[in-house]
N, CA and C atoms as a LAMMPS dump frame, in Angstrom:
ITEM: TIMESTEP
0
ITEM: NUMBER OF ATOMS
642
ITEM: BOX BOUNDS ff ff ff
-5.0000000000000000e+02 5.0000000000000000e+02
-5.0000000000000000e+02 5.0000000000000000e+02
-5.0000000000000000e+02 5.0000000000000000e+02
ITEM: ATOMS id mol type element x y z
1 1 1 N 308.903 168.55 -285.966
2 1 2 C 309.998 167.569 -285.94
3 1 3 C 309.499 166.174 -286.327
4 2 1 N 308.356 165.682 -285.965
5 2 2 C 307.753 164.604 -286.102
6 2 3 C 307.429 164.311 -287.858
7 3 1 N 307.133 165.508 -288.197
8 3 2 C 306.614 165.779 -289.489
9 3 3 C 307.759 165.614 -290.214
10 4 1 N 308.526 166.199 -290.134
11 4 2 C 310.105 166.402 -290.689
12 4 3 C 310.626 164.988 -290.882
13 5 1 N 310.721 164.106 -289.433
14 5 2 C 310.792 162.482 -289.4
15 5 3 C 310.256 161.647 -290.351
16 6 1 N 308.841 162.013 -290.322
17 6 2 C 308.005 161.114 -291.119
18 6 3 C 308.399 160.85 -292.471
19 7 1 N 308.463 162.458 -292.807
20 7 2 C 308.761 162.414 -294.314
21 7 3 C 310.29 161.566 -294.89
22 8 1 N 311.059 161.95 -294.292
23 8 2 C 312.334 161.679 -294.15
24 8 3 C 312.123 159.813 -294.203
25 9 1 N 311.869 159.494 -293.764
26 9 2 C 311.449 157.89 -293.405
27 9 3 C 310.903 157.249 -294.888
28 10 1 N 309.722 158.096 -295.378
29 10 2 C 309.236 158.084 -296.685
30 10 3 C 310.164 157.926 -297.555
31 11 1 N 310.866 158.937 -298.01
32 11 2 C 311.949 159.162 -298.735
33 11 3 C 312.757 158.133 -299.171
34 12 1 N 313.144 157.265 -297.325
35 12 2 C 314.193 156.378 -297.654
36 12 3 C 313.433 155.242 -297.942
37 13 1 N 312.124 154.708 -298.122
38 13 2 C 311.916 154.059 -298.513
39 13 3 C 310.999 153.585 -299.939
40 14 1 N 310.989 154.928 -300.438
41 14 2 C 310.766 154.575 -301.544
42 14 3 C 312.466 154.671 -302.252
43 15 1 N 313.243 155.264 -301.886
44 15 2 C 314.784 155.116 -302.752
45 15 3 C 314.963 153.597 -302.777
46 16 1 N 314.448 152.857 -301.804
47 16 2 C 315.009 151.281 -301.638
48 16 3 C 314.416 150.597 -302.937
49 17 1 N 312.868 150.741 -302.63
50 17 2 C 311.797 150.42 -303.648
51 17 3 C 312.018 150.337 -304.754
52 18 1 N 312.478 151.721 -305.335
53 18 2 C 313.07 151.941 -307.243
54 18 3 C 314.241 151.057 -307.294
55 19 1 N 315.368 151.388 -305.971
56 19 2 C 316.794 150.613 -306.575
57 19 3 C 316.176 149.081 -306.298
58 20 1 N 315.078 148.4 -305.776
59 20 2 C 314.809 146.743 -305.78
60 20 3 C 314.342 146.633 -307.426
61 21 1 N 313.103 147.363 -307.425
62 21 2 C 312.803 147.731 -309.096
63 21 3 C 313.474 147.83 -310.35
64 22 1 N 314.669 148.362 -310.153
65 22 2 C 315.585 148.539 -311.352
66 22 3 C 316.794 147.27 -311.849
67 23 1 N 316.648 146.091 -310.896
68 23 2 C 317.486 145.188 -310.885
69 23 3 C 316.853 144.291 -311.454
70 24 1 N 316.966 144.043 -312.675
71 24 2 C 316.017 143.181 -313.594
72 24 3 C 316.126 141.343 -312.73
73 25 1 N 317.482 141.024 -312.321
74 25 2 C 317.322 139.496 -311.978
75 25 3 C 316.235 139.679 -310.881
76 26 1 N 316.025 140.672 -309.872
77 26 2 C 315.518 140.365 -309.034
78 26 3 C 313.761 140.326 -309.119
79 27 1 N 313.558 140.124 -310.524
80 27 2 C 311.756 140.675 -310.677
81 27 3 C 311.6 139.492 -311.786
82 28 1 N 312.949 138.046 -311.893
83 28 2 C 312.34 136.833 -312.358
84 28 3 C 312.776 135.851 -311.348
85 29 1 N 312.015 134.987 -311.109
86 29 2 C 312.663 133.614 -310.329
87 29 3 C 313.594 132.88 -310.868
88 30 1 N 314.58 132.732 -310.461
89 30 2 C 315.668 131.481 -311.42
90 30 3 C 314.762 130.474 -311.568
91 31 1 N 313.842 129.927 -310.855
92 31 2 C 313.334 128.624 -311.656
93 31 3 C 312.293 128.613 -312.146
94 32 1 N 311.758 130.247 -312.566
95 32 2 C 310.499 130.257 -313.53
96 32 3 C 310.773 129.725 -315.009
97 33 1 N 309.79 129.542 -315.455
98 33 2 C 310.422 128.532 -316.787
99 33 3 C 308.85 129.257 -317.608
100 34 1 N 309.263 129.823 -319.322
101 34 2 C 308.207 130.134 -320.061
102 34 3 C 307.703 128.97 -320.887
103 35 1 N 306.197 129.049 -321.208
104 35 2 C 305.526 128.246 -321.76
105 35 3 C 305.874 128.312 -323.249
106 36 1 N 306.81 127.598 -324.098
107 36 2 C 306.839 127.049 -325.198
108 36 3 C 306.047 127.36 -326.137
109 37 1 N 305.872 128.397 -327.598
110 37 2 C 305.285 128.24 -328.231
111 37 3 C 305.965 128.34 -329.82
112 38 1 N 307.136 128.839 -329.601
113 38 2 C 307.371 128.926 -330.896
114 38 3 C 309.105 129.863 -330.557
115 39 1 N 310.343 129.614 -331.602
116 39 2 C 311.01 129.95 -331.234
117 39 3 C 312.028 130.726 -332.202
118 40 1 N 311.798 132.481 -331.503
119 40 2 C 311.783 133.336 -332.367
120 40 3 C 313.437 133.772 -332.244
121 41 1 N 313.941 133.962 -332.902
122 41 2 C 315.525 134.255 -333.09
123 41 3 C 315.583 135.676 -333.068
124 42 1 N 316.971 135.824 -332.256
125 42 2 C 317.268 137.283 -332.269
126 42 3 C 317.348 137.924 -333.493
127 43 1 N 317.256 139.246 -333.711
128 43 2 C 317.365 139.72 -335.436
129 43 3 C 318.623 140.061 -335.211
130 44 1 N 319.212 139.909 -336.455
131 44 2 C 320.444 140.586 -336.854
132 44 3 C 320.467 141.535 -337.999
133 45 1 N 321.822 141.783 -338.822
134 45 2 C 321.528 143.18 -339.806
135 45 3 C 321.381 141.931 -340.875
136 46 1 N 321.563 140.75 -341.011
137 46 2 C 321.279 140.046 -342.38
138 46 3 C 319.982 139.113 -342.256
139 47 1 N 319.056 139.425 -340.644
140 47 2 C 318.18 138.99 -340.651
141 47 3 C 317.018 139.638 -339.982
142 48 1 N 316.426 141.001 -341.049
143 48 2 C 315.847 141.99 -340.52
144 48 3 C 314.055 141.473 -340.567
145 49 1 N 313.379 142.138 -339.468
146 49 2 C 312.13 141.47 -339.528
147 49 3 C 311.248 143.231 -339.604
148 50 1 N 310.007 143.24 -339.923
149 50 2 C 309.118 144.415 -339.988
150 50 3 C 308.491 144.755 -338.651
151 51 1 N 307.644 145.729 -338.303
152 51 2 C 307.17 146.601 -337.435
153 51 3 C 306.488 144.891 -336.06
154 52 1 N 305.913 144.375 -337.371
155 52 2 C 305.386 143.46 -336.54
156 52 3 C 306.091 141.694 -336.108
157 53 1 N 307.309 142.363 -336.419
158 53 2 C 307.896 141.003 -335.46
159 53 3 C 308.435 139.809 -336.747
160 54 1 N 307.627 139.798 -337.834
161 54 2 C 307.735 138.95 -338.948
162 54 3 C 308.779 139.448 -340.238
163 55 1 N 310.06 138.039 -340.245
164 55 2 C 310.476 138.184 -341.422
165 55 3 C 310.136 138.453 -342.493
166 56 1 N 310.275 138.815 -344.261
167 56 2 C 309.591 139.169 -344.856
168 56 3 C 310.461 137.778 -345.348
169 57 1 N 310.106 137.804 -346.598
170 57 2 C 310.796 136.451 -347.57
171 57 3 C 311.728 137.256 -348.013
172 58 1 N 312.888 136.921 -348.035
173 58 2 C 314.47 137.378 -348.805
174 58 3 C 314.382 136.846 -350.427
175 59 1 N 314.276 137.05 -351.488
176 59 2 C 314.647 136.63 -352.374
177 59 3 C 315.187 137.49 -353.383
178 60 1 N 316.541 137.211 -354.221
179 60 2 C 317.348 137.645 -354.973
180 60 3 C 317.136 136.963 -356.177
181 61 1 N 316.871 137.707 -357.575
182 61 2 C 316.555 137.251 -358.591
183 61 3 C 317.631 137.642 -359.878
184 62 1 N 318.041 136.857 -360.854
185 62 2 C 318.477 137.525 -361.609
186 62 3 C 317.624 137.9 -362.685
187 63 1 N 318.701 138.778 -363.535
188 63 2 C 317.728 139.045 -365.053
189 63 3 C 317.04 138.376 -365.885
190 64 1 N 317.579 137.402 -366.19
191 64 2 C 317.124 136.021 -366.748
192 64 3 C 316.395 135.191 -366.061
193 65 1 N 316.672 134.807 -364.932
194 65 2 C 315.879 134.616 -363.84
195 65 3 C 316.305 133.073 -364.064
196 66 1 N 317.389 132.163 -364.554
197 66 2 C 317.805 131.116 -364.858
198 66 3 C 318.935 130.702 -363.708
199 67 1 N 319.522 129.318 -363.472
200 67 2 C 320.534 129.37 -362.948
201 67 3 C 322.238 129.435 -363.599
202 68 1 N 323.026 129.604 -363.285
203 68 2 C 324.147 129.252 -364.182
204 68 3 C 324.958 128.059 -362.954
205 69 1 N 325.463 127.414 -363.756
206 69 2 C 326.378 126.138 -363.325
207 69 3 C 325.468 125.494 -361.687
208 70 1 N 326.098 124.706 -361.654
209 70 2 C 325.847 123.749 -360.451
210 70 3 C 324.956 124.399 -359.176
211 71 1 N 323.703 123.918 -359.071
212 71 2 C 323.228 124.797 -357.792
213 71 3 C 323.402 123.684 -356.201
214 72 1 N 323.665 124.62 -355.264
215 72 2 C 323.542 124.037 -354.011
216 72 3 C 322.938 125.126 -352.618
217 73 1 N 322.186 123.826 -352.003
218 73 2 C 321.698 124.569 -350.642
219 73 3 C 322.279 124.711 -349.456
220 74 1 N 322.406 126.137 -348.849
221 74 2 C 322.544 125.785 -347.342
222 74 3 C 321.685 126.068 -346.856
223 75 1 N 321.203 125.331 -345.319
224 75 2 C 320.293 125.659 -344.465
225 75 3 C 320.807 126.518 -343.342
226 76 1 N 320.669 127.283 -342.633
227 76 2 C 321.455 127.478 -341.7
228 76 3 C 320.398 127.667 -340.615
229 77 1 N 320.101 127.182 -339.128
230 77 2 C 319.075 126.687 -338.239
231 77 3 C 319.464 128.087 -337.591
232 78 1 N 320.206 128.283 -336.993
233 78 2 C 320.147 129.171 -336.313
234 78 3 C 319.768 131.052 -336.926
235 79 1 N 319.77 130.977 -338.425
236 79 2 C 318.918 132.178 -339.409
237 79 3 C 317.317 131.714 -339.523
238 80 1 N 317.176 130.583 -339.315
239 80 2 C 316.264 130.082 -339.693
240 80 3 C 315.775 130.233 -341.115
241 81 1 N 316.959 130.114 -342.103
242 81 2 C 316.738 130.271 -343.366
243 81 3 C 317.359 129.416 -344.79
244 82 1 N 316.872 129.193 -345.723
245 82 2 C 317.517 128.363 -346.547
246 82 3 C 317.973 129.316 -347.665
247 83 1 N 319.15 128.889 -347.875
248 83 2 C 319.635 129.403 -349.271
249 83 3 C 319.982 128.542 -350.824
250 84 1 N 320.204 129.718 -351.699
251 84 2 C 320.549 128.602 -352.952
252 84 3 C 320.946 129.595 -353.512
253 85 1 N 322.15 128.531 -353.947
254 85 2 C 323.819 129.209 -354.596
255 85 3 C 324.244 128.384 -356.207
256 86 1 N 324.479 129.215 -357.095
257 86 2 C 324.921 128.764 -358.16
258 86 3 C 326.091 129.686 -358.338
259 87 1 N 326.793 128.807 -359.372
260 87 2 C 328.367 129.784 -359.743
261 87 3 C 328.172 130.991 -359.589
262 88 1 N 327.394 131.927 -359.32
263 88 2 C 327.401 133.495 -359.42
264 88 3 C 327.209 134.092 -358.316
265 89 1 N 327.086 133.08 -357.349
266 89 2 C 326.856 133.407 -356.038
267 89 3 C 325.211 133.202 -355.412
268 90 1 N 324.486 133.729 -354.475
269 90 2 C 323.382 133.911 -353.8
270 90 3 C 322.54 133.737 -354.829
271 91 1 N 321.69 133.079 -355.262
272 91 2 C 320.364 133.221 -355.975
273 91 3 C 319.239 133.502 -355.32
274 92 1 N 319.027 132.709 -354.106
275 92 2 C 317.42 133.104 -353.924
276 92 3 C 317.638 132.342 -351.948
277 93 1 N 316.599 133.203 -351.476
278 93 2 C 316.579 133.134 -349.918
279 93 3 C 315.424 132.837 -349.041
280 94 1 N 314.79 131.819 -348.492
281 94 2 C 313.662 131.494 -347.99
282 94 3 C 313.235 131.373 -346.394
283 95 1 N 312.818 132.14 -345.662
284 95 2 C 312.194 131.322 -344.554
285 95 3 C 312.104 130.421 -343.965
286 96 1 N 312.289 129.632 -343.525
287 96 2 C 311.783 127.777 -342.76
288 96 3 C 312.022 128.409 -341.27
289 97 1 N 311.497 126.634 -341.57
290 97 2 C 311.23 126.178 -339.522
291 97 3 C 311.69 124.706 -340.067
292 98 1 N 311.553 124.238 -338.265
293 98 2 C 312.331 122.797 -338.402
294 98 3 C 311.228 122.312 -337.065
295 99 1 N 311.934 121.067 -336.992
296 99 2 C 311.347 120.135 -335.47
297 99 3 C 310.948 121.075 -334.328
298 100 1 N 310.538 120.166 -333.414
299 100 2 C 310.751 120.904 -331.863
300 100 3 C 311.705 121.267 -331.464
301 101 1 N 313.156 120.745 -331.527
302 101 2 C 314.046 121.446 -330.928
303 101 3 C 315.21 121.64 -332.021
304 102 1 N 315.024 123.003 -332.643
305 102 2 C 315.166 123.324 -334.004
306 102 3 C 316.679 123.086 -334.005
307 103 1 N 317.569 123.962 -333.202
308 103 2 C 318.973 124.128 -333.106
309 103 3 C 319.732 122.888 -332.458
310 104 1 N 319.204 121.819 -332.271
311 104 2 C 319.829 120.84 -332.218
312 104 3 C 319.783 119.469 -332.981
313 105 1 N 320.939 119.106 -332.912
314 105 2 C 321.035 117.916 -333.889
315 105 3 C 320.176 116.806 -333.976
316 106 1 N 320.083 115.998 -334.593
317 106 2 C 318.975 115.083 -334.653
318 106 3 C 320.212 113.711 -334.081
319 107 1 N 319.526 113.098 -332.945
320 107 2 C 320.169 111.755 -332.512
321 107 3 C 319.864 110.6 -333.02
322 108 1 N 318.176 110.864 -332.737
323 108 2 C 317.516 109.318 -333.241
324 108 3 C 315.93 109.358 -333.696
325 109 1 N 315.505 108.262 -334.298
326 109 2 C 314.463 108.549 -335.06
327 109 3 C 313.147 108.622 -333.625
328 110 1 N 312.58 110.048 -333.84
329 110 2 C 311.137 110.254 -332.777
330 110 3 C 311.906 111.533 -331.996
331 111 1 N 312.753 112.276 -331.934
332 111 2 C 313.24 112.949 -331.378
333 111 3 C 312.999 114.255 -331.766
334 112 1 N 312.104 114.432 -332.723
335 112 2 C 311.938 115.978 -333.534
336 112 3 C 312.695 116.816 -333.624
337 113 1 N 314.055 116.004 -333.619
338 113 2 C 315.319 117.549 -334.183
339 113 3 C 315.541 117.172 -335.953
340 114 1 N 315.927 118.371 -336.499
341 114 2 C 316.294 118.616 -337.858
342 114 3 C 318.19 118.136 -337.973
343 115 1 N 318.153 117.147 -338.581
344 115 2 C 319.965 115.981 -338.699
345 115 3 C 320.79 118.184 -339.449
346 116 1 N 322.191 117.514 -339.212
347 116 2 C 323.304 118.486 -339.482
348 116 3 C 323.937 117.713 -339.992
349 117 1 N 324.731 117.943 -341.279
350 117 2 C 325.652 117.183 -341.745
351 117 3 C 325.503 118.298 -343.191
352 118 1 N 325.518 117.192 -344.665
353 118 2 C 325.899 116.687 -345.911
354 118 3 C 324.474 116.158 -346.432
355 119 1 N 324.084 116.531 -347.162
356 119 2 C 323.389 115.621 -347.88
357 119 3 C 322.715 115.436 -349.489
358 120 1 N 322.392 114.909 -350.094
359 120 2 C 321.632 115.132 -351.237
360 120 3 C 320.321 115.192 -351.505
361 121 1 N 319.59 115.626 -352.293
362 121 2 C 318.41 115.473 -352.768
363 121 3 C 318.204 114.534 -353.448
364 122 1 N 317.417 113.39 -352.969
365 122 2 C 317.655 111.725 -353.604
366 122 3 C 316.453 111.839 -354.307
367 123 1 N 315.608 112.686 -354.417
368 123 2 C 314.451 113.106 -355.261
369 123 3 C 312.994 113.099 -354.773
370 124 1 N 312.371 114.128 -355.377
371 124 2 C 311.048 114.833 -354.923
372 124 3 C 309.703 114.003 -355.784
373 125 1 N 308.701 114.594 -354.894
374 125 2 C 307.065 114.362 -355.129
375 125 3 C 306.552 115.219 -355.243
376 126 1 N 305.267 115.719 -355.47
377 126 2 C 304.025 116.159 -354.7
378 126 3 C 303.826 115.296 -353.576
379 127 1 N 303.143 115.932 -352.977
380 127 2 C 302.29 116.038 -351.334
381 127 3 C 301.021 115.86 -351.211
382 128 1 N 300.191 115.256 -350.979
383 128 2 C 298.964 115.443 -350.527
384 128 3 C 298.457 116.641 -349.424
385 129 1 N 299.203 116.63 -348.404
386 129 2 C 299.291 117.577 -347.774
387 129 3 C 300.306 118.764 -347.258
388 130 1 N 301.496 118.975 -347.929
389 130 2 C 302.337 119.455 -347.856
390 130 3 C 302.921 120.347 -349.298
391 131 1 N 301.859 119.947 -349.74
392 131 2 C 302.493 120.739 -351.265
393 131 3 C 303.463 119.68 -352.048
394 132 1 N 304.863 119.979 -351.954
395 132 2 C 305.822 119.439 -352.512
396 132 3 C 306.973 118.681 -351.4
397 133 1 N 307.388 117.671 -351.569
398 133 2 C 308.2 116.942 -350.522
399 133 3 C 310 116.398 -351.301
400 134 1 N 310.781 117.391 -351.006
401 134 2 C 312.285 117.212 -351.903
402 134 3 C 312.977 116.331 -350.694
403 135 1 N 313.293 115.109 -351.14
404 135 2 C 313.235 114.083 -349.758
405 135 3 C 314.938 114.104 -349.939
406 136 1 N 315.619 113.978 -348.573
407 136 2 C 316.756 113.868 -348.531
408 136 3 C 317.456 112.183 -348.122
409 137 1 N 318.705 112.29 -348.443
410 137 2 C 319.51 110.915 -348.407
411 137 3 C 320.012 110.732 -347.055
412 138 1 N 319.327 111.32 -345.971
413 138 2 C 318.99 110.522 -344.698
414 138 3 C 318.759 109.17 -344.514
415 139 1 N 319.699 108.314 -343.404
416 139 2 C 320.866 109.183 -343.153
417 139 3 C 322.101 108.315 -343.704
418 140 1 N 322.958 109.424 -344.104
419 140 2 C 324.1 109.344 -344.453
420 140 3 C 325.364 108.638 -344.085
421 141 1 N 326.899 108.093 -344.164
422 141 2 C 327.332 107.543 -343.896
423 141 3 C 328.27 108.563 -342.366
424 142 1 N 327.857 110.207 -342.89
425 142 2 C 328.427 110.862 -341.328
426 142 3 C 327.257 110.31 -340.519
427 143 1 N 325.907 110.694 -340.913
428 143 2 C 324.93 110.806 -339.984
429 143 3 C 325.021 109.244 -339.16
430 144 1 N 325.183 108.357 -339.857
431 144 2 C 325.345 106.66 -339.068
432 144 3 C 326.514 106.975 -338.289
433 145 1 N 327.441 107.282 -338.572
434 145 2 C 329.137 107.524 -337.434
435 145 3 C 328.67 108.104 -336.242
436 146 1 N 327.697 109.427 -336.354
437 146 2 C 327.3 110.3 -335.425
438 146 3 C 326.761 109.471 -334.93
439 147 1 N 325.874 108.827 -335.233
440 147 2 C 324.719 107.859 -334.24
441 147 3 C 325.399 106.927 -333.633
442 148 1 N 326.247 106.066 -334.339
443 148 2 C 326.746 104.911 -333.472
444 148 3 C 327.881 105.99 -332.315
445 149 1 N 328.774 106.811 -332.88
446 149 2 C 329.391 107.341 -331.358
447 149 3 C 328.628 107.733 -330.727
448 150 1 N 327.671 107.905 -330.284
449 150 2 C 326.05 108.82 -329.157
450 150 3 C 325.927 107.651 -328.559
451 151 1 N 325.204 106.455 -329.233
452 151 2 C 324.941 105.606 -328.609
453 151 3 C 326.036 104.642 -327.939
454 152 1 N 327.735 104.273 -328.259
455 152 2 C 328.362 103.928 -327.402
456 152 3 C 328.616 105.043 -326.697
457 153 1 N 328.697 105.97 -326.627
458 153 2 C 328.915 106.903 -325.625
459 153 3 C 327.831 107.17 -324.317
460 154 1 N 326.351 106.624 -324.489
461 154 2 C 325.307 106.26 -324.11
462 154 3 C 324.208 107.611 -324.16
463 155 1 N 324.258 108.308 -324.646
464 155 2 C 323.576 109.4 -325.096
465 155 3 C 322.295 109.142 -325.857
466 156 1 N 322.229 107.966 -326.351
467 156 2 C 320.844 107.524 -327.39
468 156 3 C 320.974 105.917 -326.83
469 157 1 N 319.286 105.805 -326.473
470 157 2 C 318.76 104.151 -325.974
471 157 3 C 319.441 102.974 -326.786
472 158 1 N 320.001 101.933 -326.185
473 158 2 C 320.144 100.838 -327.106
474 158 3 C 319.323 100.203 -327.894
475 159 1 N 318.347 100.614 -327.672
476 159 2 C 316.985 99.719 -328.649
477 159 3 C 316.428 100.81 -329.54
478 160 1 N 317.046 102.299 -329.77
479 160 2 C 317.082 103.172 -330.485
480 160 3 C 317.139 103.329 -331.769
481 161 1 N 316.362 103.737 -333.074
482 161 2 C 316.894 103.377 -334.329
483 161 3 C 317.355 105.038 -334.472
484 162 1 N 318.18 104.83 -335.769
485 162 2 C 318.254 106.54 -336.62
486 162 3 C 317.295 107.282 -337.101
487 163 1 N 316.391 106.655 -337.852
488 163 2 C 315.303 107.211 -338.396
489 163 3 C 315.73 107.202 -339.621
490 164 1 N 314.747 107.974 -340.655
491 164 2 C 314.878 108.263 -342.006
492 164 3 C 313.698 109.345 -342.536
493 165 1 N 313.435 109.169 -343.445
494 165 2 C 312.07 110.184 -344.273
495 165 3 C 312.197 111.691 -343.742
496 166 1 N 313.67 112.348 -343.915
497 166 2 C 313.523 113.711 -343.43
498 166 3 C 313.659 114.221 -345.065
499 167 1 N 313.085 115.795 -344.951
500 167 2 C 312.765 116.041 -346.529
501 167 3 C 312.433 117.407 -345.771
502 168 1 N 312.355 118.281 -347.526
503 168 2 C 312.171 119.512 -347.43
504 168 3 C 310.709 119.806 -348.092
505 169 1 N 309.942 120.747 -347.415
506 169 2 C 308.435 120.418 -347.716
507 169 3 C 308.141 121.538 -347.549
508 170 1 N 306.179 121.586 -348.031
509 170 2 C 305.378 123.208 -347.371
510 170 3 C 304.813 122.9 -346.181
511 171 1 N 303.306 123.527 -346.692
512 171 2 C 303.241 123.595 -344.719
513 171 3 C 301.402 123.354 -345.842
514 172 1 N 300.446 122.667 -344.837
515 172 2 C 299.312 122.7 -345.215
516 172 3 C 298.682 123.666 -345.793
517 173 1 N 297.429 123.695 -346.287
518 173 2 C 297.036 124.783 -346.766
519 173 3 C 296.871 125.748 -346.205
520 174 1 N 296.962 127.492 -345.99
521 174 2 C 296.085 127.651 -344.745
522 174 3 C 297.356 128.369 -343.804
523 175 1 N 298.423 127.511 -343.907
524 175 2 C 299.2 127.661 -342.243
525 175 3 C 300.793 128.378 -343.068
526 176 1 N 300.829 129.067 -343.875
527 176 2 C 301.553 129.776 -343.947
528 176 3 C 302.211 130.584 -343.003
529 177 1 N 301.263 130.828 -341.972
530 177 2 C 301.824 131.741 -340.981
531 177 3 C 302.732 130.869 -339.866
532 178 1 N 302.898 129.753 -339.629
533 178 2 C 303.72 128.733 -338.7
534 178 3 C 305.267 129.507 -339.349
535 179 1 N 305.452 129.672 -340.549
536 179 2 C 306.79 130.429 -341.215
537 179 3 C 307.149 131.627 -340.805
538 180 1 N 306.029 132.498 -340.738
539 180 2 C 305.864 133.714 -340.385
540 180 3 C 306.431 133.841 -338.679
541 181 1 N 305.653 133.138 -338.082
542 181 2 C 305.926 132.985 -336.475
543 181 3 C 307.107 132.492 -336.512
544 182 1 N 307.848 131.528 -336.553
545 182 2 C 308.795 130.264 -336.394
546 182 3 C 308.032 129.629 -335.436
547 183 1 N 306.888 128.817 -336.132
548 183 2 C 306.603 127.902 -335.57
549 183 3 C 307.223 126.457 -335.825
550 184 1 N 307.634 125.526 -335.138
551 184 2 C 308.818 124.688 -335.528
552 184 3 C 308.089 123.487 -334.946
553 185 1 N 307.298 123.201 -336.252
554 185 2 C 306.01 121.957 -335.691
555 185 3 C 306.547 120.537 -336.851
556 186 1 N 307.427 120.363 -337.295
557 186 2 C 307.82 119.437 -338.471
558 186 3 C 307.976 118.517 -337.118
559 187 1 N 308.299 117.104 -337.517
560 187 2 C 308.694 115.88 -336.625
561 187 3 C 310.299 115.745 -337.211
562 188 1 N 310.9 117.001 -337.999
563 188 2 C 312.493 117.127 -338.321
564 188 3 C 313.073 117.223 -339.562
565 189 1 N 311.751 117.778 -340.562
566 189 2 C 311.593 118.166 -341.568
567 189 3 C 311.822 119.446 -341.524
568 190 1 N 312.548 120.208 -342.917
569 190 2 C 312.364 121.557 -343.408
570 190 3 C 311.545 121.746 -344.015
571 191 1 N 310.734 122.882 -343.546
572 191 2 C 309.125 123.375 -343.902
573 191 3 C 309.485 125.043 -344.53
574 192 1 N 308.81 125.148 -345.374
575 192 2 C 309.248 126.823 -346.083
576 192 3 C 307.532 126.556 -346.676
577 193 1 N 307.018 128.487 -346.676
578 193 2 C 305.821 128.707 -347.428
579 193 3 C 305.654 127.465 -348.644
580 194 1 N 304.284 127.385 -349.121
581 194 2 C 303.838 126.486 -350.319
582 194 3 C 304.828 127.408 -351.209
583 195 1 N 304.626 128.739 -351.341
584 195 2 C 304.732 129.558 -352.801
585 195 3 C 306.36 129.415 -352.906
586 196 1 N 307.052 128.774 -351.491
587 196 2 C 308.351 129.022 -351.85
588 196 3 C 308.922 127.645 -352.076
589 197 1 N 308.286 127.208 -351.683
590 197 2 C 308.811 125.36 -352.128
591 197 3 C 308.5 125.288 -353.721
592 198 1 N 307.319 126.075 -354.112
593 198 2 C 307.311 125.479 -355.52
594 198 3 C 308.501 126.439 -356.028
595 199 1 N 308.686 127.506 -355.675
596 199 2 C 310.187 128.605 -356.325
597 199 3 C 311.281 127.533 -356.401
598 200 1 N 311.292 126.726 -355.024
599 200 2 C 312.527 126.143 -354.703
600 200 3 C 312.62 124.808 -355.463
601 201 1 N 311.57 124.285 -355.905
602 201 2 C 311.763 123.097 -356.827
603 201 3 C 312.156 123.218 -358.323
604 202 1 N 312.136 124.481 -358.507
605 202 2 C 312.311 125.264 -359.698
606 202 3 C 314.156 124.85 -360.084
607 203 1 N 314.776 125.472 -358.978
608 203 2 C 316.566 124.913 -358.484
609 203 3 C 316.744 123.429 -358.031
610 204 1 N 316.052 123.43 -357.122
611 204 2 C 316.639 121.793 -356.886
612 204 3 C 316.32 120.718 -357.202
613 205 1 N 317.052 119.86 -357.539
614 205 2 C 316.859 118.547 -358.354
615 205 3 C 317.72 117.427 -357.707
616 206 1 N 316.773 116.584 -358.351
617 206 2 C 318.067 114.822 -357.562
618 206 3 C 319.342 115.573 -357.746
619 207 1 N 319.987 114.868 -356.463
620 207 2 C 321.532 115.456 -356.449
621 207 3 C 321.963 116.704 -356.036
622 208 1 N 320.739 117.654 -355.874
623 208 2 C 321.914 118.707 -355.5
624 208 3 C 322.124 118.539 -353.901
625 209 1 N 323.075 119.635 -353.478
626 209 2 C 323.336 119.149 -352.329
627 209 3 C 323.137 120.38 -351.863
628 210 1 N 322.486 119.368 -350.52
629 210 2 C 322.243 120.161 -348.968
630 210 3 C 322.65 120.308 -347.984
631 211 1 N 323.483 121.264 -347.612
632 211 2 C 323.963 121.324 -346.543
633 211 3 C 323.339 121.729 -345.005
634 212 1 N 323.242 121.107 -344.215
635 212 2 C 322.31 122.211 -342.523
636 212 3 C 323.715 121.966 -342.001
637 213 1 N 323.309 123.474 -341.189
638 213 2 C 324.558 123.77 -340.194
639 213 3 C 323.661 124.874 -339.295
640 214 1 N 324.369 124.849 -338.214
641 214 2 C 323.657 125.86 -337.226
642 214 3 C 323.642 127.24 -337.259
């Protein structure tokens, strides 16, 4: 009988054990917080990654391999990817990263977010260290509206400026893989591989336009 007890006792406490085990909230702390290193986006079916975790580069080529009529970019932060569109539709598809806090808007200058709006390509360089630098018309007459409502609204310091010098660039020699990861180390710059910035200077020129959106 004792024996019979014992076991019985056992039983019910390992049933408790598995059902504490199987309740995923209860095996994190609400106020554990993970260490920051890089910030990897869920995949979707138009943003498929390989065995090991890494996007591959998307690119669509035509026959000619030329553009036809007017080209323009979108960025979109939350694909973490740039595109470029001429009259025929999709041409070609790239990789990036952005600031520290990629998916949000840029307020003010030192804040390491990547601006959302409109913009143009007011025209490119070489890099010393970046490869190629396609500098944008940051900031704009939305991007100033946005800033002054933040700051009367009190959301950005009064002694706060906007900033400027945001641009689309590579990544040092070497660090190709920050693309690979989504490592999102710019100060609010768009960063894409060297090999794809020079593809991408190939399309864009003063004037075309860039769009970021989330």
């Amino acid at each position: 009988m004792k024996l019979f007890t014992t076991l019985l006792l056992l039983v019910t406490v390992l049933s408790m054990a598995c059902s504490t085990n199987s309740n995923p909230v209860s095996s994190v702390p609400e106020t554990s917080t993970a260490t920051p290193v890089a910030y990897k986006p869920i995949v979707t079916s138009t943003t498929k990654a390989d065995k090991s975790g890494i996007r591959p580069m998307q690119k669509y080529y035509r026959p000619t391999g030329t553009t036809s009529g007017p080209v323009r970019i979108i960025i979109d932060k939350s694909d973490f990817e740039l595109r470029v569109y001429d009259s025929k539709g999709l041409l070609a598809a790239y990789p990036v990263v952005f600031g520290l806090k990629p998916l949000e808007d840029k307020f003010m200058q030192g804040d390491r977010r990547t601006p959302e709006g409109s913009f143009k390509i007011a025209y490119s360089k070489e890099h010393q260290l970046w490869r190629k630098m396609l500098m944008l018309d940051y900031p704009t007459t939305e991007s100033l509206i946005k800033y002054k409502l933040r700051k009367k609204d009190g959301l950005i310091p009064a002694n706060a400026s906007i900033g400027n010098g945001i641009g689309i660039h590579g990544v040092e020699r070497g660090n190709d893989y920050f693309i690979d990861r989504y490592y999102n180390w710019t100060n609010g710059c768009i960063s894409l591989k060297n090999t794809h910035i020079d593809d991408l200077a190939r399309y864009a020129k003063a004037g075309t336009i860039v769009t970021i959106q989330k």
